[in-house]
C-alpha positions in Angstrom: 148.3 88.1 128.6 145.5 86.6 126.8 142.0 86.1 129.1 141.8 82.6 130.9 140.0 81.8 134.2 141.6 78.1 133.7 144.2 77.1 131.9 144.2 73.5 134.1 140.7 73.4 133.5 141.2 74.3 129.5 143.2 70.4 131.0 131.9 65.7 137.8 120.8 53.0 140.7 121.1 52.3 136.9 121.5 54.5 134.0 117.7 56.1 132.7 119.1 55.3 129.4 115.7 53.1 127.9 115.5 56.0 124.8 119.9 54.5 123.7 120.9 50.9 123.6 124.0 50.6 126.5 125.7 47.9 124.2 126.4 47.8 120.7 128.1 44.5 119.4 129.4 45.0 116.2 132.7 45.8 117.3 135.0 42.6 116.7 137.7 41.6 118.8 141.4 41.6 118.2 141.4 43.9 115.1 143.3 46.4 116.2 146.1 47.2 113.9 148.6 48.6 116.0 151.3 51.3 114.5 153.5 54.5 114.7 151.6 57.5 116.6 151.5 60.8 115.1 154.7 62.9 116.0 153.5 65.2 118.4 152.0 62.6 120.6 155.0 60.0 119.7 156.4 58.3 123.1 158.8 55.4 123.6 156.8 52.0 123.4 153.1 53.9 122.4 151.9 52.7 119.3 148.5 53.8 118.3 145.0 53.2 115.9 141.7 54.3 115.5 138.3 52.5 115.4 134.8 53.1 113.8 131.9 53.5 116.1 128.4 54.9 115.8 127.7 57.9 115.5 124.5 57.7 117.2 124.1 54.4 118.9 120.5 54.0 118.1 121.5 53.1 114.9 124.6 51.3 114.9 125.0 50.6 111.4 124.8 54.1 110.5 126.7 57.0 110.3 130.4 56.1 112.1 132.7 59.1 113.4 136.6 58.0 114.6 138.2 57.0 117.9 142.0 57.7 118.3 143.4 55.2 120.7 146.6 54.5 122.0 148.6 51.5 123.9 151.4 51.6 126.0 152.0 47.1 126.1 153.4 45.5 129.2 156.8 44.3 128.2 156.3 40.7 129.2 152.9 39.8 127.7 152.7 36.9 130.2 152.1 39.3 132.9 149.7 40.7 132.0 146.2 40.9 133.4 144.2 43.3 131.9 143.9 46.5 130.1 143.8 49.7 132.1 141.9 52.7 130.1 142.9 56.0 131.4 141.1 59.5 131.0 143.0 63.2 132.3 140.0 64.8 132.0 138.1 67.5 130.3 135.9 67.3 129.1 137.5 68.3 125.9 140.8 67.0 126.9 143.2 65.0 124.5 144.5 61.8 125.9 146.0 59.9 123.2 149.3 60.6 124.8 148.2 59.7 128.6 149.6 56.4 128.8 153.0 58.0 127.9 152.4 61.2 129.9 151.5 58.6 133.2 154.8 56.5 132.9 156.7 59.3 132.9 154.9 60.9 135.9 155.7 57.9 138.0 153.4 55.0 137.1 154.7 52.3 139.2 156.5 49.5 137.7 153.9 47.6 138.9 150.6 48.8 137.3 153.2 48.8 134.1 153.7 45.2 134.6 150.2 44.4 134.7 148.2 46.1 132.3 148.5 47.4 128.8 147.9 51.2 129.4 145.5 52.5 126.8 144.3 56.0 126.2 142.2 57.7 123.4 141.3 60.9 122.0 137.2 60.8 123.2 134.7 61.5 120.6 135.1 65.2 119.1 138.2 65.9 120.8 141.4 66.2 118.9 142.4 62.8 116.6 139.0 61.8 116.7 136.6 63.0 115.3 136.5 66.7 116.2 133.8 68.8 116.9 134.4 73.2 116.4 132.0 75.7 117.4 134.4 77.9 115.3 135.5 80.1 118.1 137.2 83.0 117.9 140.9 84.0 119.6 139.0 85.8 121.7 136.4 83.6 122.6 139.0 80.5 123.2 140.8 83.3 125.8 137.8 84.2 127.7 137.9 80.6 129.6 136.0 78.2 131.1 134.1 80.8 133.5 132.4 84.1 132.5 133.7 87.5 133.5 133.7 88.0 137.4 130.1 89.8 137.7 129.7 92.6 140.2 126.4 93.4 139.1 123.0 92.1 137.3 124.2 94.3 134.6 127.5 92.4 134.3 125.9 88.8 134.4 123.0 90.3 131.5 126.2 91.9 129.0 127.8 88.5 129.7 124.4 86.7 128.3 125.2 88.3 124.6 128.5 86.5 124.8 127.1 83.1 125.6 124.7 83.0 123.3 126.4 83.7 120.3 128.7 81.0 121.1 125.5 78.5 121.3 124.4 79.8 118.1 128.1 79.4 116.3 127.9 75.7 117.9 124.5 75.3 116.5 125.8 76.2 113.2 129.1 75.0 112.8 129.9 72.3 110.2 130.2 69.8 113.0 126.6 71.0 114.1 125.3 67.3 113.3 127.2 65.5 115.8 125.8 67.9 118.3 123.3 65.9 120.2 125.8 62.4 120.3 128.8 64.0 121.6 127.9 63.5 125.5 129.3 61.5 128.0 127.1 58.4 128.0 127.9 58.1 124.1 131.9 58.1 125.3 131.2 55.7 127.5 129.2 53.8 124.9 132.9 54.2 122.5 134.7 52.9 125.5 132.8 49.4 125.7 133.9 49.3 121.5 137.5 50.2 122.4 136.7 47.0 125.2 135.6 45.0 122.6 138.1 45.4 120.0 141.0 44.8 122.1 139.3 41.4 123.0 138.8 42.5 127.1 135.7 40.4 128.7 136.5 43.5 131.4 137.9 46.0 131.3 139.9 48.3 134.3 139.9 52.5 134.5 141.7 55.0 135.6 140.0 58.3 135.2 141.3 62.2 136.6 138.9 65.1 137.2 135.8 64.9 134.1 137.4 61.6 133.7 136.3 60.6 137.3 132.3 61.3 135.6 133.2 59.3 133.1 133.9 56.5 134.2 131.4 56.2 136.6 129.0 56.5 133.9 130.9 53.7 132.2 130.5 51.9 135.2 127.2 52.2 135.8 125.9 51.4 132.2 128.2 49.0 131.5 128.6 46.9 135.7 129.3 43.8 134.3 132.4 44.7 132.4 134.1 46.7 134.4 136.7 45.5 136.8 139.0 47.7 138.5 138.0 51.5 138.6 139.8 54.3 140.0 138.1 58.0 140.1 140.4 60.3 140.9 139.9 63.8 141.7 136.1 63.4 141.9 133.1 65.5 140.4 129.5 65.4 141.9 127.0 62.6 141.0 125.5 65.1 138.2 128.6 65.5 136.2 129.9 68.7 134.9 126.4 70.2 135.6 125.6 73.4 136.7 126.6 72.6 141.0 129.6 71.6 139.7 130.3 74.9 137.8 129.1 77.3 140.9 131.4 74.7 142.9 134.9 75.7 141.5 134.7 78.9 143.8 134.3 76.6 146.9 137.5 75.0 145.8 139.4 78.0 145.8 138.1 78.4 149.3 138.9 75.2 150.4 142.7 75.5 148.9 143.3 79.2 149.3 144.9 79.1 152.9 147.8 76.7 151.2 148.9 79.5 149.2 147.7 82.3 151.9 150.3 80.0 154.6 153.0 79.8 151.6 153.0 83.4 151.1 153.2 84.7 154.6 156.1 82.6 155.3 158.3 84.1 152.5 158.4 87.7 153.3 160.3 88.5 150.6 157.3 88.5 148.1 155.9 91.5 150.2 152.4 90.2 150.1 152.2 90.0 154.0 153.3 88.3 156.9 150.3 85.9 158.3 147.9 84.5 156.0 145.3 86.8 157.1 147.2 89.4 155.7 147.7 87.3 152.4 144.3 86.8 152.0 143.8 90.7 152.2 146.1 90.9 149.4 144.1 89.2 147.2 141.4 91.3 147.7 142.8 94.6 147.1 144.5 93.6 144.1 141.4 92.5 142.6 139.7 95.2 143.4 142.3 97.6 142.2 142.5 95.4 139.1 138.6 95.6 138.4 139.0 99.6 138.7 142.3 100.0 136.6 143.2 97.2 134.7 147.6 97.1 134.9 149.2 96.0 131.5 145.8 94.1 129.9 145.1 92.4 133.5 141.8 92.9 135.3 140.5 91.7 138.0 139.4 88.7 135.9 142.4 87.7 135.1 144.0 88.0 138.2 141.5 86.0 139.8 141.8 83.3 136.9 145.8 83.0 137.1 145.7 82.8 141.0 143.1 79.8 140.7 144.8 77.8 137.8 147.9 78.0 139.7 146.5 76.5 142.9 146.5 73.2 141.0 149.8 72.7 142.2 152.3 73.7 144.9 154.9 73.7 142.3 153.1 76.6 141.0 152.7 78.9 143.8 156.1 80.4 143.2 154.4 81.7 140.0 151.2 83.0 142.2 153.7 85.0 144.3 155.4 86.5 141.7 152.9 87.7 139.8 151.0 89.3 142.6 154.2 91.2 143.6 154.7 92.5 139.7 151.0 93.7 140.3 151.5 94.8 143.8 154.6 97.1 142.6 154.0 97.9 139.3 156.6 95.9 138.1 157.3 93.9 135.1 155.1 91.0 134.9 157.4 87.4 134.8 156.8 85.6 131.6 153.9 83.8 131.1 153.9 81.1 128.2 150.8 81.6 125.3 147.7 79.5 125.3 147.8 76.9 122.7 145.1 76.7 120.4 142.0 75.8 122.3 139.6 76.1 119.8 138.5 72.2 119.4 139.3 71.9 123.9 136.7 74.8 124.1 134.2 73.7 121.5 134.2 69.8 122.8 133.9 71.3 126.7 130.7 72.9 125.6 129.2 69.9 123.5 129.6 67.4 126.4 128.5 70.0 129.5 125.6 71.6 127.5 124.4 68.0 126.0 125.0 66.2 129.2 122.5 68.2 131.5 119.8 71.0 131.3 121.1 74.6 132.8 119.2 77.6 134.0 118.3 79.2 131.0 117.0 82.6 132.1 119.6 85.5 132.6 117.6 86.4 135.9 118.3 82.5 137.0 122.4 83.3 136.9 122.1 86.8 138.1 120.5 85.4 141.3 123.0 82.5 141.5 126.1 85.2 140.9 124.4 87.4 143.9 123.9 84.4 146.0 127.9 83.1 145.5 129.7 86.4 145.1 128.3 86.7 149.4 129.3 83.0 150.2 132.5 82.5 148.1 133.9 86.2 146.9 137.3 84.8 145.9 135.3 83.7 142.6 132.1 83.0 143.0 130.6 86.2 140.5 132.4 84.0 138.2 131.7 81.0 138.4 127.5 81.4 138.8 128.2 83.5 136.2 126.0 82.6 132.6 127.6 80.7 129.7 126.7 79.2 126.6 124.8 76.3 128.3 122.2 78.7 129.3 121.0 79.2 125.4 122.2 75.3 123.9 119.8 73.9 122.0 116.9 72.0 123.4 117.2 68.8 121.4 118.1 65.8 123.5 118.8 62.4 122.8 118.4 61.2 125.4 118.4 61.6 129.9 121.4 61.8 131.7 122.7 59.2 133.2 121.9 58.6 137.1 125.0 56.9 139.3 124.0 54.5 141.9 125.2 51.7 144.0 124.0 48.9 141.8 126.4 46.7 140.3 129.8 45.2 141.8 131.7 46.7 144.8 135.0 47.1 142.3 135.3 51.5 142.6 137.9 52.8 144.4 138.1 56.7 144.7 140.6 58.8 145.6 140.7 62.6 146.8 142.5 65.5 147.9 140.5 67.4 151.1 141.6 70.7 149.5 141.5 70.1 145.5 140.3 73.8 143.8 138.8 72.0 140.7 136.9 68.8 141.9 136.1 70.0 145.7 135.6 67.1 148.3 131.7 68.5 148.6 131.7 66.3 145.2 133.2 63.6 145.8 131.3 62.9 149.1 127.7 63.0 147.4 129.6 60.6 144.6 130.4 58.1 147.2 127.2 58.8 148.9 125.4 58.0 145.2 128.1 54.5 144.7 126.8 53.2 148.2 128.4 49.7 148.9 130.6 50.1 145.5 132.9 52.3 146.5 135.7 52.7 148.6 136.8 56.3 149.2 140.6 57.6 150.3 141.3 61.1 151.1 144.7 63.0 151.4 145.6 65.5 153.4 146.9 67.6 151.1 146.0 70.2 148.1 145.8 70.7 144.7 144.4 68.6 141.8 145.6 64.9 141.3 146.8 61.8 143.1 147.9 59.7 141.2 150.6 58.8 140.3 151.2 62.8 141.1 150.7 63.4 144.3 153.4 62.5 147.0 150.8 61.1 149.8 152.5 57.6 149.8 149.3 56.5 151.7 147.0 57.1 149.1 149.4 56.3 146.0 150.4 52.7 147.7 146.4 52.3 148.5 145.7 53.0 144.4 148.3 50.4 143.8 147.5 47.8 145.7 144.0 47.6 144.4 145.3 48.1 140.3 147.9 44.8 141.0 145.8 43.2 143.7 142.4 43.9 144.0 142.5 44.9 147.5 141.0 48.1 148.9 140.8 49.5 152.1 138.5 47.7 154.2 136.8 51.0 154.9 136.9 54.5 153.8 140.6 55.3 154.6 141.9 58.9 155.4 145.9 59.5 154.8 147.8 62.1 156.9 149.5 64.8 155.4 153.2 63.7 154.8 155.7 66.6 154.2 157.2 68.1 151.4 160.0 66.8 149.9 
């Protein structure tokens, strides 16, 4: 098995934005030319394009990179209202295919009824433009996270690691779109995508990073957006440093799903109460960090068990492989990592250009010794130092700061116990929206709502606000519903 902390995660007042224009009009409206999508994206009805946009937005007339965009139509053009963007998340994630991949996941007839579905490939990612920081096979394997660090030792061998991987993004031949490919310049080639399909406004529907995203959109663009759903929801600051160190207090929060699961299937052998569960997890790590079993440390055991809390589905999966471990028996099959070479490299352009990180090793060793106490599921991991640490200095520009001015037109939408956007961050989000956001929480785990979840509560509350405009009156919690 190859090394991976994340495979889900390998799929967080006005904008201080004075040094970047918000709003560049030279795209034109209606000149989208609509046609076939490439064949491994290809879905019944999506048709897709590409548009020009800045490179850097200071100088709109200047160097132009490419958007890949995509549109899923509403049959009946006379009924429909608007066009809904969508983002799944990243950052680095493709989402060309997104309108497709939400249909099929249970899109309600609806939302399909009402908006033509639109998704894109952002800036550097995949039929745009790309970015590479020419990463190795190993490099791509070693994940989102760094190695789990026991000691200041670990965290300094760790530092060599990171850094080269600055310096080969530094270097690359995609080095010059270094400093524009950030999340304020995405949401900068979202208004052009707005623009060109002739939208005055324009509605959203963004998962995980894509919840960031579109509140930046939201923020520098109020006046044009109308219908917003963030769901899955990172902090105020983005993918930023909190929300790094934060991942291990979403294993924490979902942990005792799987620890319940476990317990009450005996047959797995991993213990009979969740207590006992939880145990489990810890000796296998740490007999894992002593003797690695068939190419899986510690690391990687602690990096399946997360990605797999994404989902009940998956906690079969967790259960198996722990027993293998457990009993020294053959591990179940595990399919191979695609290529995440352009995923990895666009991940780093957008966290390390978004915001500043710590950028002394003794900064993340303190941080690693700090969260390996508090949250020692994964938190030597997660603290741990990456390539941010040792990104170049060169900024274009601030981030962007999410507040509650503009229109009250943002409803959000959470899972209590979600591993990869915690409900710490969604809070301080709504906390930052103020009076423009409505907030709904399920009672349930794991990553995603909607359309994916099966809280009928929340789902019928996202739908009634994409066809009618209505939101809860107030900040709505949804009881757990059982499993079906």
């Amino acid at each position: 098995m190859r090394r991976s902390l994340s495979l889900a995660l390998a799929t967080t007042t006005m904008a201080a934005v004075t040094a970047v224009p918000a709003v560049s009009s030279a795209a034109t409206p209606d000149t989208v030319r609509w046609g076939p999508c490439p064949q491994d994206v290809a879905a019944p009805r999506l048709e897709c394009s590409t548009l020009q946009v800045p490179l850097d937005y200071r100088d709109p007339d200047g160097r132009q990179i490419e958007i890949a965009i995509s549109r899923l139509a509403v049959e009946k053009p006379s009924q429909r209202r608007d066009v809904l963007l969508t983002d799944p998340g990243g950052p680095g994630g493709a989402g060309l295919d997104y309108p497709a991949v939400l249909a099929r996941s249970g899109l309600p007839r609806k939302v399909l009824d009402s908006y033509d579905v639109v998704g894109f490939d952002p800036r550097g990612v995949g039929r745009s433009t790309p970015v590479t920081c020419d990463l190795t096979s190993e490099q791509q394997a070693r994940g989102n996270f760094a190695p789990y660090a026991h000691t200041d030792a670990d965290v300094a061998r760790e530092a060599g690691n990171a850094r080269t991987i600055a310096e080969q993004c530094a270097t690359s031949r995609t080095a010059w779109m270094l400093p524009h490919t950030t999340t304020a310049n995405t949401a900068r080639d979202m208004d052009r995508i707005r623009a060109a399909l002739g939208a005055p406004k324009m509605s959203y529907l963004g998962h995980s990073y894509g919840t960031y995203l579109g509140a930046v959109y939201t923020t520098m663009f109020p006046k044009r957006s109308d219908r917003v759903v963030l769901d899955s929801n990172l902090g105020p600051g983005g993918y930023d440093v909190t929300a790094m160190r934060r991942f291990a207090r979403g294993m924490d929060d979902r942990f005792p799903d799987f620890a319940t699961f476990a317990a009450a299937r005996p047959e797995y052998g991993l213990g009979t109460t969740p207590r006992q569960v939880t145990a489990k997890f810890f000796d296998l790590a740490e007999r894992l960090d002593a003797k690695p079993v068939r190419g899986i440390d510690g690391t990687l055991f602690r990096g399946f068990t997360f990605d797999r809390l994404y989902s009940d589905a998956l906690m079969p999966q967790i259960a198996e492989f722990w027993q293998a471990l457990d009993t020294d028996k053959p591990l179940p099959p595990v399919p191979p990592l695609p290529d995440m070479e352009n995923l990895m490299s666009a991940r780093f352009h957008v966290i390390c250009g978004d915001t500043r990180w710590p950028d002394t090793v003794r900064e993340y060793q303190r941080n690693v010794a700090v969260d390996r106490v508090a949250h020692p599921m994964l938190g030597g991991s997660t603290a741990g130092i990456g390539p941010c640490a040792f990104w170049p200095d060169k900024r274009v520009e601030p981030p962007v700061r999410v507040g509650d001015r503009g229109p009250s037109n943002v409803l959000m939408v959470q899972n209590e116990r979600d591993p990869g956007t915690p409900l710490a961050g969604a809070k301080e989000l709504r906390r930052a929206f103020g009076k423009r956001a409505t907030m709904v929480t399920a009672d349930q785990g794991g990553h995603g709502v909607y359309p994916f979840g099966r809280n009928t509560c929340a789902n019928d509350a996202v739908t009634a606000f994409l066809t009618g405009g209505q939101r809860p009156a107030r900040d709505l919690a949804c009881a757990a519903e059982p499993n079906e």
